[in-house]
C-alpha positions, 0 to 999 in steps of 0.5 A: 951616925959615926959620919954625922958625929965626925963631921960635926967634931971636926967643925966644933959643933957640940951635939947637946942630944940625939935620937936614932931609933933602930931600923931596917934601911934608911934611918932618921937621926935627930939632933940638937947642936949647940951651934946650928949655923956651924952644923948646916955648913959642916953638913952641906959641905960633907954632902950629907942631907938633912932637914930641919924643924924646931924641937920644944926643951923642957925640963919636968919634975922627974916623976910619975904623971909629969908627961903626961900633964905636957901631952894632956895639955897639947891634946886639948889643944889638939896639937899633934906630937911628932917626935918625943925623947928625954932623959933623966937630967944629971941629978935625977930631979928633972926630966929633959924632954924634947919634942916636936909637934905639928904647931910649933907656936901654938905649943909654945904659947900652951907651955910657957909654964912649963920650963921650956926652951925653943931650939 
């Protein structure tokens, strides 16, 4: 992680949030950058591999039961949950939620009503 946020300080490239669950060898970090052409390029040019997927942002009402209607509505439609992380946001109101899923656009056209953003 210390190389990745590095390279990407060094190209100006604002990491907005991160994932990196503990594990035994090799580790997945999963990042939102605010710049990701500029990310592709610094990543490239320090050799470092990586992939990409879209992530759904959504920012719920920070409160018992609000994931629970995001993923009851993506069950329904049987898309499939990826990868998930969030954090309260800064006045504890709202929830941010990040996510991946199986069929990004077909999540998309299910949340529209729920305050998402696609990056």
């Amino acid at each position: 992680m210390a190389q990745v946020a590095s390279v990407l300080g060094a190209a100006g490239v604002n990491i907005k949030a991160f994932s990196a669950p503990e594990v035994t060898g090799t580790g997945k970090l999963r990042l939102l950058v605010a710049d990701l052409e500029g990310a592709r390029t610094a990543l490239k040019a320090a050799k470092i591999k990586f992939t990409e997927e879209t992530a759904l942002i959504l920012s719920l009402e920070n409160k018992p039961g609000a994931l629970n209607e995001v993923a009851d509505l993506l069950t329904q439609a049987r898309i499939n949950i990826k990868c998930g992380y969030c954090t309260p946001s800064r006045e504890g109101k709202r929830a941010i939620v990040v996510l991946t899923v199986a069929n990004t656009e077909k999540a998309l056209s299910i949340l529209r009503d729920q305050s998402l953003d696609e990056f």
